[in-house]
N, C-alpha and C positions, 0 to 999 in steps of 0.2 A: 504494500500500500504506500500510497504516497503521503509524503508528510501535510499536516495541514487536513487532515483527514479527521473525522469523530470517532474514537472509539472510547466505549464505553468498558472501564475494567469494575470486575468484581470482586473489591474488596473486606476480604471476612476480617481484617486488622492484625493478620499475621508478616511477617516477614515473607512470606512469595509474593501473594498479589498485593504487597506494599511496594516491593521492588517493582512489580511490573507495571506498577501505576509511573513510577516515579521515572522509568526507564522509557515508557514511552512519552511522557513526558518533555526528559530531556533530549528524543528523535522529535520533537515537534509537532507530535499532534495533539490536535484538542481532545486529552483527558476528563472522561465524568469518572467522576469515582460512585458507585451504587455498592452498598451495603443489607443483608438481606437479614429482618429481622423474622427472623423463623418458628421461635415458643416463648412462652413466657420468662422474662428475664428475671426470673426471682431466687430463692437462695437453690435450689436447683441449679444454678450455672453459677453460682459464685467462686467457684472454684476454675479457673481461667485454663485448664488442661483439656478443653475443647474449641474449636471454634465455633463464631457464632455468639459467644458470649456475650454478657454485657460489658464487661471490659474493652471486651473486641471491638464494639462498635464505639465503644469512645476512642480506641489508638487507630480507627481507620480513619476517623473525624480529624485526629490529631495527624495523620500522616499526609491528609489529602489539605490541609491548611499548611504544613509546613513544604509542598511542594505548587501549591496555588493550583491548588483546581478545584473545581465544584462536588459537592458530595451530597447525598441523596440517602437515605435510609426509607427501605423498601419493605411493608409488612405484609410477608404474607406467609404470617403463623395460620391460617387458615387451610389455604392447600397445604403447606409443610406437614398439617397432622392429617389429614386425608391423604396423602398421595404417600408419606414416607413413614410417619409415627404408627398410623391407624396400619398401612400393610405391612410394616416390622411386627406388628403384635400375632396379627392372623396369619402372616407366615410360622412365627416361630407355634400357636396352636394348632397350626394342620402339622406338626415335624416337623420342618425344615428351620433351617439355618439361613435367613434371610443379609443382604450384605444392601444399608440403607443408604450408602452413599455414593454408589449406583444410583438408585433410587431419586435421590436427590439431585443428581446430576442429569438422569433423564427427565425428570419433570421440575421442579421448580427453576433448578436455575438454567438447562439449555431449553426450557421451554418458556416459562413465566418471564425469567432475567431478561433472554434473549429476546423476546417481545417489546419490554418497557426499555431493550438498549434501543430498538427500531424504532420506537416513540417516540426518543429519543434523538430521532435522525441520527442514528451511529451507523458508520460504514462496518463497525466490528464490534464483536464484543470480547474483550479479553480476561483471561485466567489465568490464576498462579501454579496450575499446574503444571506436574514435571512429566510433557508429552510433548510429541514432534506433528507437526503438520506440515506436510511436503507436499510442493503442487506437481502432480505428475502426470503424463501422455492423457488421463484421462479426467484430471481435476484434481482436489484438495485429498492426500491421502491421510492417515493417521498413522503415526511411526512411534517406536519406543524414544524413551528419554534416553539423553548421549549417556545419563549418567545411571548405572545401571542398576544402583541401592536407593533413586530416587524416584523412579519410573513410577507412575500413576496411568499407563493403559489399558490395566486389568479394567481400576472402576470407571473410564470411559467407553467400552466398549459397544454400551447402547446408543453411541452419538450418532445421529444420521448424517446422509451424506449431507442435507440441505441444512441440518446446522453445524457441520463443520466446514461449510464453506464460508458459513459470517464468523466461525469463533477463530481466535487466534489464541497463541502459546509460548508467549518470551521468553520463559525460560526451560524451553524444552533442551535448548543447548548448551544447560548452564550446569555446574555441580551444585550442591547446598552451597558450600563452603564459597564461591564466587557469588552464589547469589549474596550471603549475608556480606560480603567485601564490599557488593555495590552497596548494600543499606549503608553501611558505613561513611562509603564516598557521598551516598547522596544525605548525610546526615539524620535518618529516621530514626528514630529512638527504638524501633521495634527491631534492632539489627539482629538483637543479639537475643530477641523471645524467643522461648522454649518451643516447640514444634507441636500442634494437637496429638492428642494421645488415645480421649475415648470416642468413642461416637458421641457428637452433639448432643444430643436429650438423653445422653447415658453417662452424667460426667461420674460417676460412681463405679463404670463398669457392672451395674449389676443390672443385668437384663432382667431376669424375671420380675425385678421389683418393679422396672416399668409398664411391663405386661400387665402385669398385677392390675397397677393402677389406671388401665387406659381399659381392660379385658377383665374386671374384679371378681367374674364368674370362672375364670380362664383353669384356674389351678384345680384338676378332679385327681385325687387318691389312687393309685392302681397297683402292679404287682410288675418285679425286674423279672424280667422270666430269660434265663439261657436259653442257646439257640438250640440245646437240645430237650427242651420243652421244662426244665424244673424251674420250679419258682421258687428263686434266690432272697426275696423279701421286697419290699414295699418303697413305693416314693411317692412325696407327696404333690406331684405336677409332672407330663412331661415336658414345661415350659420350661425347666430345669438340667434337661438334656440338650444331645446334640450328638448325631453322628458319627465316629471315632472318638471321642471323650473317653478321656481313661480316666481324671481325679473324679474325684467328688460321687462317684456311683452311691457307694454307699454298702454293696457288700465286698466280701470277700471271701477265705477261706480254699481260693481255690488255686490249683495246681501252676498255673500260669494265670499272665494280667486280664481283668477282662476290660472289654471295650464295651460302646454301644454300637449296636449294627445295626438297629432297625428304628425309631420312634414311631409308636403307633398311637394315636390320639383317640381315634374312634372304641378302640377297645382298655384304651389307658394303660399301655403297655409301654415298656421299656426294654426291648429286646436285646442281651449283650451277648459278649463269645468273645474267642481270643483273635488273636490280632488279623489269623491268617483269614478268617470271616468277613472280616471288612472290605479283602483284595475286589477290585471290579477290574473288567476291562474293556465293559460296552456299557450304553446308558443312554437314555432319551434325553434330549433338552427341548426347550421350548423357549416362545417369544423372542426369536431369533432376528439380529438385528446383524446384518451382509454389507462389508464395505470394500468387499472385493469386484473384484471382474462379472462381471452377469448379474442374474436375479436372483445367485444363491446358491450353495454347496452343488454342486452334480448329486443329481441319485443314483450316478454308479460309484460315486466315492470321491472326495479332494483332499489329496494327503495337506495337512497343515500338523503345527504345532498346537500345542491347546496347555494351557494354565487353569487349574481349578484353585488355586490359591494366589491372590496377589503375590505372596512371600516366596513360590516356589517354580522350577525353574520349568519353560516349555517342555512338552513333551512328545513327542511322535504321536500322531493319532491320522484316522483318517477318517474325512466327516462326509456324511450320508443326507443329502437332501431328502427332506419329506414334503407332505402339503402340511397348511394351516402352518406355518411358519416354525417348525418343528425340524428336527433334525438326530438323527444317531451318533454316535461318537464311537468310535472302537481305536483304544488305545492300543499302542507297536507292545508296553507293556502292564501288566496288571496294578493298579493303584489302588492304596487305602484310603485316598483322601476325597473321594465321590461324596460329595455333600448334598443330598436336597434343600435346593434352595441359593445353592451358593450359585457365582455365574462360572461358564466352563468359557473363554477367552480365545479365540484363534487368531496365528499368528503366523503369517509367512516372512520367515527371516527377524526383520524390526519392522516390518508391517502390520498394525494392526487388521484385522479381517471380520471383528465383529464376534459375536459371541452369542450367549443363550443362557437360558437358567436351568440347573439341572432338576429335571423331574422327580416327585415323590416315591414310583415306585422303582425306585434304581436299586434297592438290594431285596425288594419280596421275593425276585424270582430262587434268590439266593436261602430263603427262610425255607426250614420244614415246612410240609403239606400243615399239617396242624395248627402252622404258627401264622400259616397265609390266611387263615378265614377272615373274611372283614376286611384283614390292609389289604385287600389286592381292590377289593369292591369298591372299597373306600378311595385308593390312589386315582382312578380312571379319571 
């Protein structure tokens, strides 16, 4: 873009998109600063180890006056609990392991932000995330961060093509450590703030408490039962579990660790086993968002890489087009870390390719006949 341009950056009052404001800034264009007020700002987020806080939006105030440009505080705790708080609760009641800041990212702010930047008259809207956006033979592509302990293209993987052709990415070329040098040169007082830690409306870390309180019906009593049908003893919610989780089960006694393999809601189950029980190496996803070549995986197969975990590294797979926006996955090798609920990430090379959510019944087929009644009826 050329300088002299509008774009609008979205600052949560951290050190990324404080630099990025400040950065384009000093290239010349006319910077809005918009801040997005998301839940109640009460002693709930007093504790500043999230963004989004009330803190945050005073050091985005204080960064966007000490660089001269205009700032704007944007309230829309309204969708924020509909679209991200409200389905964080009901994912994690139907079993799954839900990841909200995806969430967040496909709906509030590359959809709500990037609206009010257009109202805005903005040619862009920009973010302090650490991702690449390459314009190539075919348009605006999505690429990993240069720096590869900083990389944020797991949780954008639902970005569509048509809003990554307005967003942009300053510091997708950057490491932390240069980014916090520029705060420094450009004098922000947030050079040197600590990094978010929990998810936003979770500054606690403690999920089920928020559940609790948004779902107060949510938590039903049931029995841990092993994968080979005994019942190990009792817990009091499976809002409490998740997937592969070893701590906190609550029994033991037994020969080797056990896991969870299965959350079953409908029957208030908690199904665990040992490690080798969790292995998968095919799985459904769904609400598949394609930012490759064509309209979408081949349904005879397109070998990519795929990430089920932001933290872990690609992995060979090879992905199977379906209809209704859905898709297979068959991994080169068997993984414990198939999460319902979490996203599965595809990737060619440092290419992002778009990604999916992984489906509920991704380990029933794997349970005893006996153990399947209900969760199988239940997942469809």
């Amino acid at each position: 873009m050329s300088a002299k341009r509008r774009i609008v950056v979205a600052m949560s009052g951290g050190v990324d998109s404080s630099v990025t404001a400040a950065l384009l800034h000093s290239q010349g264009y006319d910077v809005v600063g918009l801040t997005m007020q998301l839940y109640d700002h009460g002693a709930a987020t007093a504790k500043s180890k999230t963004c989004c806080a009330g803190q945050d939006i005073y050091d985005a105030r204080r960064v966007a006056d000490r660089i001269g440009i205009p700032h704007y505080v944007v309230d829309y705790e309204t969708n924020f609990k509909s679209e991200v708080m409200d389905r964080f609760a009901e994912s994690y009641i139907r079993g799954e392991t839900p990841v909200p800041c995806v969430l967040c990212n496909q709906t509030v702010k590359f959809r709500d932000l990037l609206k009010a930047a257009k109202d805005l008259g903005a040619d862009a809207l920009a973010t302090g995330h650490y991702v690449q956006r390459i314009e190539g033979a075919r348009g605006a592509e999505l690429h990993r961060a240069v720096d590869p302990d900083r990389d944020q293209s797991y949780f954008l993987f639902a970005t569509t093509q048509a809003q990554l052709d307005f967003v942009r990415f300053p510091l997708g070329g950057l490491t932390k450590p240069e980014a916090r040098a520029l705060g420094v040169t450009f004098g922000l007082h947030v050079a040197e703030k600590p990094d978010s830690q929990d998810i936003c409306f979770v500054p606690n870390g403690r999920y089920a408490d928020v559940i609790q309180k948004l779902r107060p019906d949510a938590a039903h009593p049931g029995d841990i039962v092993h994968v080979d049908g005994r019942v190990l003893g009792r817990h009091t919610g499976v809002i409490n579990f998740t997937v592969g989780q070893r701590r906190g089960i609550g029994v033991g006694g037994e020969a080797e660790p056990l896991y969870v393999v299965h959350v079953d809601p409908e029957n208030a189950r908690v199904i665990v086993g040992p490690k080798e029980t969790l292995l998968r190496n095919a799985f459904e996803i769904h609400g598949v968002n394609w930012l490759g070549a064509g309209q979408g995986p081949s349904e005879g197969g397109t070998p990519l890489h795929v990430k089920l975990r932001n933290t872990q590294p690609p992995m060979a797979a090879t992905v199977f087009g379906e209809a209704g926006g859905k898709a297979r996955v068959v991994l080169a090798e068997a993984e414990a870390a198939v999460t319902p609920g979490q996203a599965c990430v595809f990737y060619d090379g440092e290419r992002v390719f778009g990604g999916g959510w992984i489906a509920r019944d991704v380990g029933i087929a794997h349970l005893p006949h006996n153990l399947r009644r209900g969760a199988a009826a239940a997942a469809v």
